[in-house]
C-alpha positions as CSV (number, residue, x, y, z in Angstrom):
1,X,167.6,249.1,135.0
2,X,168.4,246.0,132.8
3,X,167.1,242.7,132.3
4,X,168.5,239.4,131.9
5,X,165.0,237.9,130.1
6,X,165.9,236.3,126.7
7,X,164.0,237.0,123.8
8,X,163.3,234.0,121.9
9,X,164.0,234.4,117.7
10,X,163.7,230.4,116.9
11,X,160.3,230.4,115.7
12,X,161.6,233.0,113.3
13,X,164.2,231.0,112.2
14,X,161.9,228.8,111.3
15,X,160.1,230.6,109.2
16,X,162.5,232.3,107.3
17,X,164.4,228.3,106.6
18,X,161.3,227.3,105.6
19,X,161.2,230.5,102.7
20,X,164.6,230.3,102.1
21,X,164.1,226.6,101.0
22,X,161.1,227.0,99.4
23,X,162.7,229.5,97.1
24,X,165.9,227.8,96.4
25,X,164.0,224.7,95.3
26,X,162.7,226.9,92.1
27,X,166.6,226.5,90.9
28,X,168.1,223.4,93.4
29,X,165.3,221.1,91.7
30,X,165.8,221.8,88.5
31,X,169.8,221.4,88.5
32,X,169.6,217.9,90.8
33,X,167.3,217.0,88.0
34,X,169.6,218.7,85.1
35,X,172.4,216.5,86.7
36,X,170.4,213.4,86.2
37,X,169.6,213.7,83.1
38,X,172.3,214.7,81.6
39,X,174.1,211.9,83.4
40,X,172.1,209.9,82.0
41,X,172.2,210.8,78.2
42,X,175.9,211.1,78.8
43,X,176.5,207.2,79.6
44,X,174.1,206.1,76.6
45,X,176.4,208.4,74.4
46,X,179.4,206.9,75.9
47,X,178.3,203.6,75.1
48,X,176.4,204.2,72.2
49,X,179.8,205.7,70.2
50,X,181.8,202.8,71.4
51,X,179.1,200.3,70.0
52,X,178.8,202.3,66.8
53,X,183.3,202.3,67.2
54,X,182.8,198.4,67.4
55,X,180.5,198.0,64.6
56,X,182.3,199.5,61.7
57,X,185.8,198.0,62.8
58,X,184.1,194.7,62.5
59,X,182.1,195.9,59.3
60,X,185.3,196.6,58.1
61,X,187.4,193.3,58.6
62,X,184.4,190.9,57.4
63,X,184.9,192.6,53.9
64,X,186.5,189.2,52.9
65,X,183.5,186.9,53.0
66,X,181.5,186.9,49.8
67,X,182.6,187.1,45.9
68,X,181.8,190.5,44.8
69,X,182.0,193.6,46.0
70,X,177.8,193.4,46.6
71,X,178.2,190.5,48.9
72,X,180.9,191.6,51.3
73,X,179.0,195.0,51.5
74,X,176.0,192.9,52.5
75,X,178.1,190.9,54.9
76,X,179.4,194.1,56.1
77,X,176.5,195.7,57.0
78,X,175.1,192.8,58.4
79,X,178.5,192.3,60.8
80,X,178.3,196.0,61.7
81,X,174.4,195.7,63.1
82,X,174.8,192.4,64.9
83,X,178.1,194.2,66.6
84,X,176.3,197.1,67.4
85,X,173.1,195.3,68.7
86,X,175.9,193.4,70.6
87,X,177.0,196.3,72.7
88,X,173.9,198.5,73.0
89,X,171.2,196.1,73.8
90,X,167.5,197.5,73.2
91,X,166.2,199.6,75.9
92,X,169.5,200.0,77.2
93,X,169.7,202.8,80.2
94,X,165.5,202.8,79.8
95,X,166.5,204.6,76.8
96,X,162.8,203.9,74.2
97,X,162.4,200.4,72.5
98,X,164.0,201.2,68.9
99,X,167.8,202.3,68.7
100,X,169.0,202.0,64.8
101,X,172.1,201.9,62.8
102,X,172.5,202.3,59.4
103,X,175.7,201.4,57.9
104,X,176.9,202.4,54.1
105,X,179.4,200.9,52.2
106,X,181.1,202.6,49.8
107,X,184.2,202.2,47.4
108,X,186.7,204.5,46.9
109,X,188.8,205.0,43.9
110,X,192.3,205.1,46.3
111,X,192.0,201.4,46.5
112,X,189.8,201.5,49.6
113,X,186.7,201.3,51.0
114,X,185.1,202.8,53.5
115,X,182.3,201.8,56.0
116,X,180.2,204.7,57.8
117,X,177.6,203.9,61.0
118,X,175.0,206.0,61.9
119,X,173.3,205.3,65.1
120,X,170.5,206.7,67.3
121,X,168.9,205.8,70.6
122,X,166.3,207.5,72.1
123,X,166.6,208.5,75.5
124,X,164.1,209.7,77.8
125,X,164.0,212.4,80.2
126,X,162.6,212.7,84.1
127,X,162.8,216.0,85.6
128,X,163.5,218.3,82.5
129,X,160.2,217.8,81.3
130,X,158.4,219.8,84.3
131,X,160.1,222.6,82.7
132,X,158.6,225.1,80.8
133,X,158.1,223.4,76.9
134,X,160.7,220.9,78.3
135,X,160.8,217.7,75.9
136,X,159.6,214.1,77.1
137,X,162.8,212.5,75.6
138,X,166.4,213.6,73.9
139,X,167.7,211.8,70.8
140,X,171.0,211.3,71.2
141,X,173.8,210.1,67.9
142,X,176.8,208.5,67.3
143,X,178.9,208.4,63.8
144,X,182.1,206.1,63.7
145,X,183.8,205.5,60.1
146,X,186.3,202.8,59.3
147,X,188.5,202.8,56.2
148,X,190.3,199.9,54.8
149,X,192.5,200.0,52.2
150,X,192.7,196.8,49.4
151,X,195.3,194.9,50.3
152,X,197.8,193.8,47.4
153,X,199.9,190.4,49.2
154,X,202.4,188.7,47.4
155,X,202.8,185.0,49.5
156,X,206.5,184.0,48.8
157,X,206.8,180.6,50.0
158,X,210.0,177.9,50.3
159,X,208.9,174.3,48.7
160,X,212.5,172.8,49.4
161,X,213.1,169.3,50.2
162,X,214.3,170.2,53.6
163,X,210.2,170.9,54.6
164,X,209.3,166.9,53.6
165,X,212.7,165.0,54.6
166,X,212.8,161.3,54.1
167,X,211.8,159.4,57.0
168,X,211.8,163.2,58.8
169,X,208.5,165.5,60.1
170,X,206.3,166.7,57.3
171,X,206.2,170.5,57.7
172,X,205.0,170.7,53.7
173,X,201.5,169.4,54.5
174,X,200.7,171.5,57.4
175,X,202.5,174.7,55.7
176,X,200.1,174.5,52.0
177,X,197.4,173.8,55.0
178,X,197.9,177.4,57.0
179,X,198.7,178.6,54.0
180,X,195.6,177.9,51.9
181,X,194.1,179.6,55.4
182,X,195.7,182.6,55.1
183,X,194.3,182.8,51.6
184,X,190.9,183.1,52.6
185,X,191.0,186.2,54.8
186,X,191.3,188.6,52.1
187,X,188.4,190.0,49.7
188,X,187.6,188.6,46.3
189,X,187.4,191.3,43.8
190,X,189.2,193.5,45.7
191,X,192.5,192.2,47.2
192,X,194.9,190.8,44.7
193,X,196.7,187.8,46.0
194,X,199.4,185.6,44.5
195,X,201.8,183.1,44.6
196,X,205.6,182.6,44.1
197,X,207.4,179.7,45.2
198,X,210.8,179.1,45.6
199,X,213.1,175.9,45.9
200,X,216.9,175.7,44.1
201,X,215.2,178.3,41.4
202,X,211.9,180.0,40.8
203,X,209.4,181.0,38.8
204,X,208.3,184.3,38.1
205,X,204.6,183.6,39.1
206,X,203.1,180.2,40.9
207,X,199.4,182.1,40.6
208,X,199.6,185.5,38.9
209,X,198.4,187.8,41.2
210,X,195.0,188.8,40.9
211,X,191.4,189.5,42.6
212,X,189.8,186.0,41.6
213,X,192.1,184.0,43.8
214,X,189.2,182.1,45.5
215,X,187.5,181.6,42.1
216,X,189.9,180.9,39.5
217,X,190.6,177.9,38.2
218,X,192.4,176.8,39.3
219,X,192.0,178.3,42.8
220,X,194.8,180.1,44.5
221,X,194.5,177.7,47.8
222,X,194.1,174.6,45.3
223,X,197.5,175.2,43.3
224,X,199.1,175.7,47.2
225,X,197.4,172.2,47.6
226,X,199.7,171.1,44.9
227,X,203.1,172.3,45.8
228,X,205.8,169.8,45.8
229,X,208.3,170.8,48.4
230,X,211.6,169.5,46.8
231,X,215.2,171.6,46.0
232,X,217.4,174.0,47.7
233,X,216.5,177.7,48.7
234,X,217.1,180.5,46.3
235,X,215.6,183.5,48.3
236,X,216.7,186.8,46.8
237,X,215.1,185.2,43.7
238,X,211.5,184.4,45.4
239,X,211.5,188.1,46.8
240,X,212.3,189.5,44.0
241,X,209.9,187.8,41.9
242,X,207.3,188.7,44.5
243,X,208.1,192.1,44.2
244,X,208.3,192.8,40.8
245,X,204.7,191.2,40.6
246,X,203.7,193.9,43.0
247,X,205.6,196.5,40.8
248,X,203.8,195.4,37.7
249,X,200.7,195.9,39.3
250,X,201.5,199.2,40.3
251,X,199.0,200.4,43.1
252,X,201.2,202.5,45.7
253,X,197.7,203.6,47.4
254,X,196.8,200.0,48.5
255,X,199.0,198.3,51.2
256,X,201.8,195.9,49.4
257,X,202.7,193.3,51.3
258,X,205.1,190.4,50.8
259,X,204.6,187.5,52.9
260,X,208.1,185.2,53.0
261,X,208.1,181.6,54.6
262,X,210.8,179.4,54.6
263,X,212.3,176.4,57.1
264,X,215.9,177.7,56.2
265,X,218.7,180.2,55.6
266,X,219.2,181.0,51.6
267,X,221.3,178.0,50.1
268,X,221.0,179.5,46.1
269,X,221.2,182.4,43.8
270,X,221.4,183.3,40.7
271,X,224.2,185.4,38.9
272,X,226.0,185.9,35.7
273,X,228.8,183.8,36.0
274,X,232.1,183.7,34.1
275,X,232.5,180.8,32.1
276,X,236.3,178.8,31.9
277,X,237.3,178.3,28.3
278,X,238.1,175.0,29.3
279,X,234.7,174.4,30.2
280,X,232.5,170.8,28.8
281,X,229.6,172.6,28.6
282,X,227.8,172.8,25.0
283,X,228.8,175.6,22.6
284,X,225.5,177.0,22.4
285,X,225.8,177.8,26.2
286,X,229.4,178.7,26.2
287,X,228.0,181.5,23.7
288,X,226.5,183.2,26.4
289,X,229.3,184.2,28.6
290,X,228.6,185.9,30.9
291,X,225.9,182.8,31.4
292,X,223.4,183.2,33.7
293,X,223.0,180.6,35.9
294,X,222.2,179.8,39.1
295,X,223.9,177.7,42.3
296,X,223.6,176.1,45.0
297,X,224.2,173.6,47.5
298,X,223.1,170.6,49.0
299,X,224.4,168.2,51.5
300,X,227.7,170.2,51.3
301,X,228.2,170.3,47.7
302,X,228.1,172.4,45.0
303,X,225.6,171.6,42.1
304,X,224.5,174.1,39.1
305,X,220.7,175.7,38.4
306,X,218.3,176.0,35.9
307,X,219.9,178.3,32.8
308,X,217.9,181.3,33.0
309,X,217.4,182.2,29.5
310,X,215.1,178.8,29.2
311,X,211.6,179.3,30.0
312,X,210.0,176.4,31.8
313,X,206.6,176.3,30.7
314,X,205.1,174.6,34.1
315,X,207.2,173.4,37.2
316,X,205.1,170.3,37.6
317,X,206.1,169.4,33.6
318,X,209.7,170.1,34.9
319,X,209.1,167.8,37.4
320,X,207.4,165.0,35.2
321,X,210.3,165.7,32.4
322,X,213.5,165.2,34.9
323,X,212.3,163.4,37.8
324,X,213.6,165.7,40.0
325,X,213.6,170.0,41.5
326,X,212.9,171.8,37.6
327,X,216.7,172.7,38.2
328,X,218.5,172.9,34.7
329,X,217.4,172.6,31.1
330,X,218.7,170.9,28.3
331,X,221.1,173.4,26.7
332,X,222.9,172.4,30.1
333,X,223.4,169.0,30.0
334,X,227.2,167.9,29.2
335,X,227.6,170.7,31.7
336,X,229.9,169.2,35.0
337,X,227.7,171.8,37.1
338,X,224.3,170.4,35.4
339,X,222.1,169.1,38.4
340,X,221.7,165.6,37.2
341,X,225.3,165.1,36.3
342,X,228.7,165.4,37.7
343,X,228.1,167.5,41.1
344,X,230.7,170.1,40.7
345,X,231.1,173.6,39.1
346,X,234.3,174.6,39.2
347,X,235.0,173.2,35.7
348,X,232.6,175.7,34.1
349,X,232.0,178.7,36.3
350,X,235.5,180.5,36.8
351,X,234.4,183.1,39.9
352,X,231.6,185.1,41.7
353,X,229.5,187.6,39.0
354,X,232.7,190.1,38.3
355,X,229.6,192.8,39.5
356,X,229.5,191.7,42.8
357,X,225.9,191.3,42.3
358,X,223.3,188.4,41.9
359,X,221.6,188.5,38.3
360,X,218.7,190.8,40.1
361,X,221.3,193.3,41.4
362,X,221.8,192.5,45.0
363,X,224.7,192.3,47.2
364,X,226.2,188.6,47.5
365,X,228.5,190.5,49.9
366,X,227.7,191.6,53.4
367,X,227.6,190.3,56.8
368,X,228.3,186.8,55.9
369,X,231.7,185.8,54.7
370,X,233.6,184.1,53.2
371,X,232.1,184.2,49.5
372,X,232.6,182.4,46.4
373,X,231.4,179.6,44.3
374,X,233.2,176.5,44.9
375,X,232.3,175.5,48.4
376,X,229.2,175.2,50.3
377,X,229.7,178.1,52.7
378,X,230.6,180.6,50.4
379,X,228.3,179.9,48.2
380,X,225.2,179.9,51.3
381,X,226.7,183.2,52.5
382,X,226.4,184.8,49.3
383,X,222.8,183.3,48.8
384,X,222.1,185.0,52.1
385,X,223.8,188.4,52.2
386,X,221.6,188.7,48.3
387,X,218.3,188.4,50.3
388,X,218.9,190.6,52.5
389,X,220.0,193.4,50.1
390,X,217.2,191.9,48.0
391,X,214.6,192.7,51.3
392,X,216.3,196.6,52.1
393,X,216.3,197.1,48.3
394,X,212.5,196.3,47.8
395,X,211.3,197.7,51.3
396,X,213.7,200.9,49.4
397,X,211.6,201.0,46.2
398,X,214.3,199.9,44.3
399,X,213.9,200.2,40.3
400,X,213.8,196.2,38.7
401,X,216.8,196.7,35.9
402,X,216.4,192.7,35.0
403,X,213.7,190.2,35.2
404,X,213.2,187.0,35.6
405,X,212.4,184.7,31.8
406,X,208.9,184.3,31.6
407,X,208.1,187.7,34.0
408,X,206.7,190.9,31.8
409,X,209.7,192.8,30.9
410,X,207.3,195.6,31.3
411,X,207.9,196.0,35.1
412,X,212.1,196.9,33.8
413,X,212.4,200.6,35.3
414,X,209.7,200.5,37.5
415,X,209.5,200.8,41.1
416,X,207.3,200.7,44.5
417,X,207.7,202.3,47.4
418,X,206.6,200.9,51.4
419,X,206.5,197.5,50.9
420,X,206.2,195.6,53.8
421,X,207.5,191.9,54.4
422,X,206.1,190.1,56.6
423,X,208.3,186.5,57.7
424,X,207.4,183.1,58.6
425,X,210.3,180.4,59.3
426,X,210.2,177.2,61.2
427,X,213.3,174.4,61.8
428,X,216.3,175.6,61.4
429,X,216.4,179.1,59.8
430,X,218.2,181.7,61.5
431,X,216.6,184.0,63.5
432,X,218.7,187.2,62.8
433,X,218.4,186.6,59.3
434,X,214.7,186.7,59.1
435,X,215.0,189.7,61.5
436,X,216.7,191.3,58.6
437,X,214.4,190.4,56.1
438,X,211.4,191.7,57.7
439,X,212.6,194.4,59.3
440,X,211.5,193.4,62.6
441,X,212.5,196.5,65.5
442,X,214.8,195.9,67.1
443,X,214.5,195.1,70.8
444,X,216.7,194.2,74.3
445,X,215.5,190.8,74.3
446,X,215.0,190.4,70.3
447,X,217.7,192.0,68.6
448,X,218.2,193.0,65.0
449,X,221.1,195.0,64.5
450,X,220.0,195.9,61.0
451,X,216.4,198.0,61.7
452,X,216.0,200.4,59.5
453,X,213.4,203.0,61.1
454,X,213.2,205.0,57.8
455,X,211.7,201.8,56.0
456,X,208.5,199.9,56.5
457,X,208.3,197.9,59.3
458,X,207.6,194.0,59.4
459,X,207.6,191.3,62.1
460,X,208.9,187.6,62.1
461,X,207.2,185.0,63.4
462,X,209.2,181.6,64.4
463,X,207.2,178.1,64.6
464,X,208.3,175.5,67.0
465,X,206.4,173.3,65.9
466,X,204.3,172.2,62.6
467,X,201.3,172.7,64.8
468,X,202.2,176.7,64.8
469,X,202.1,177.4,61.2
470,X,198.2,177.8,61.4
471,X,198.6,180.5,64.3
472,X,201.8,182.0,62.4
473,X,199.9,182.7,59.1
474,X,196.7,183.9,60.8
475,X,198.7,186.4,63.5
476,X,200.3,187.5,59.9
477,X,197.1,188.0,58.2
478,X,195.3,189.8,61.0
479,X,198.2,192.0,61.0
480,X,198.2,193.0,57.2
481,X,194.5,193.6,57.8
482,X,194.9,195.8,60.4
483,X,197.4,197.9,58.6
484,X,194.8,197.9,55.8
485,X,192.5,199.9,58.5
């Protein structure tokens, strides 16, 4: 006979719960504290390697401030602590009173120099200590380095007459101002830096490039203080003079840069000309045919340049001597195409150079056309197609074959490859040219039709106003430091 009569088992259930959990404690409680603490030591080594990330980046770009190499590695340093104190506070995450960085600075000998953090933070632990010879605390590290290479920048820079018109906006005072700015972002001792400006001709070197820019005397910014912004716009000559002063220096590890401003499209270059017979000009010059001379145009006509075999010893003695753009020497006067005489050239210069080629070797043809040497279009499309071969040529490490009078002849058969160029243009330069200069990509909305991928890539930055130069020159000089990185 069977019974219905339940046996109870809940009090047993009980029991064995209570065992079960009591036994699984000895590993849940040690895992739900394992979780916290490593939770724990994983967000202070997140943030402590993005602080340590922050401090040598910023170590890094204050290597400009000081006049040796001892003072911008104490500025460095310095930077690099505050950054890092910046973004891991003290006692951050309870982690022990007493986190540290220590922060070298050392120079290498492939023009760079290199910043390394070290950081620590202490950070203690909550369960993991109840285990057995568990430790009251975990140190945990970060290591972040930044390299930044020296910069070498050559600053070509358009002192026409066109930047301070009569009775027009002055764009020549606000241009030496961002300019002078731009000057002081790079390193003393360190960074080279220097100066060639360009107008209906110019000179090899403004301020020969060198490390004591800021020091020198005269200072780099001061002799931008004294540019006189007069003359046309010779451009394939300014670049090239810029880059032959980078060839001569001849540092392919450090970043060479060439930064181009100008408030127009190229209305001059130089060439070897044919001279007529028939021409007035003295015999001395007529000796030289093929002359080298230079053209150019201004308020539609033609007018000759500065013979290139004369040396001008400063341009503000040219400017004292002639009252006027250091266009033309002596040996030219009695010449129809001399600047401060009759204002034509077709007397004395018969054609275009027979090579096809401006006196540096680059292209006077190319996209623009017509050329030649009589009117003011062909003589501005020339002047334009030559710095743009001038640009592809140098960003191509082209080989100098001629130099300009007064440059070291020493830089003839050299070369440099990956330099950048960097443009600046305000009023009413064309965009597409300084596209092609730079060789800024080429986008939907901002085309260049001339990007070279296989060369160094530059951007171009247009000012509508005088009141953008600053911006322009600083958003340029942030970018060749963050190449330098």
């Amino acid at each position: 006979m069977y019974s219905n009569k339940r046996i109870s088992t809940e009090g047993g259930r009980k029991g064995i719960a209570l065992l079960v959990t009591a036994a699984m404690s000895v590993v849940i409680f040690p895992m739900v504290g394992l979780s916290v603490d490593v939770g724990i030591m994983y967000v202070v080594k997140t943030k402590i390697s993005a602080a340590t990330d922050a401090a040598v980046i910023a170590g890094a770009r204050t290597l400009n401030r000081g006049i040796d190499f001892n003072a911008q590695k104490d500025n460095a340093i310095i930077t690099a602590g505050n950054y890092f104190r910046a973004n891991f506070p003290d006692k951050y995450m309870l982690t022990n009173p007493g986190s540290s960085i220590v922060t070298t600075v050392t120079a290498s000998g492939l023009n760079s120099r290199i910043v390394v953090a070290n950081a620590t933070a202490v950070v203690p632990v909550y369960f993991l200590r109840f285990l057995t010879n568990g430790p009251p605390s975990v140190t945990v590290k970060a290591s972040a380095t930044a390299t930044r290479r020296d910069s070498n920048v050559m600053m070509v820079i358009d002192r026409s007459g066109s930047l301070n018109p009569a009775g027009g906006p002055d764009a020549c005072t606000p241009m030496k101002a961002a300019a002078a700015g731009f000057v002081d972002k790079f390193a003393e001792q360190t960074d080279y830096v220097g100066l060639v400006t360009f107008a209906s001709s110019s000179y090899y070197m403004d301020f020969p490039i060198a490390t004591s820019f800021k020091t020198s005397v005269p200072s780099l910014p001061g002799i931008i203080g004294g540019i006189n912004c007069t003359g046309g716009t010779s451009s394939a000559m300014g670049l090239w003079n810029g880059y032959t002063a980078l060839t001569q220096l001849a540092q392919p590890g450090a970043l060479n840069v060439i930064v181009y401003f100008t408030d127009g499209n190229p209305t001059a270059f130089t060439g070897q000309f044919p001279i007529k017979l028939g021409s007035t000009c003295p015999n001395p010059l007529k000796a030289q045919i093929p002359g080298i001379f230079g053209v150019m145009t201004e308020n539609g006509t033609a007018f000759g340049l500065l013979n290139a075999s004369y040396t001008p010893v400063t341009a503000a003695a040219e400017i004292a001597a002639e009252g006027t753009d250091p266009l033309t020497s002596a040996s030219t006067i009695g010449c129809s195409f001399e600047h401060n005489g009759v204002t034509t050239v077709e007397s004395d210069i018969g054609a275009l150079p027979t090579s096809g080629k401006d006196y540096y070797g680059n292209l006077l043809t190319g996209d623009e056309s017509p050329i030649d040497v009589a009117t003011k279009v062909g003589i501005d499309n020339a002047a334009t197609n030559a710095a743009v071969d001038a640009a592809n040529r140098i960003r191509g490490g082209a080989v100098i074959t001629k130099v300009t009078p007064g440059a070291p002849v020493a830089a003839i058969g050299k070369s440099l490859p990956n330099v950048v160029i960097f443009g600046i243009g305000i009023g009413t330069v064309d965009p597409v040219f300084m596209k092609r200069v730079a060789n800024a990509p080429n986008v939907v909305t901002d085309p260049n039709p001339s990007y070279n991928s296989a060369q160094p890539t530059g951007f171009y930055k247009y000012c509508l106003t005088v009141d953008d130069l600053k911006e322009a020159f600083d958003q340029v000089a942030a970018e060749v430091l963050r190449l330098s990185k």
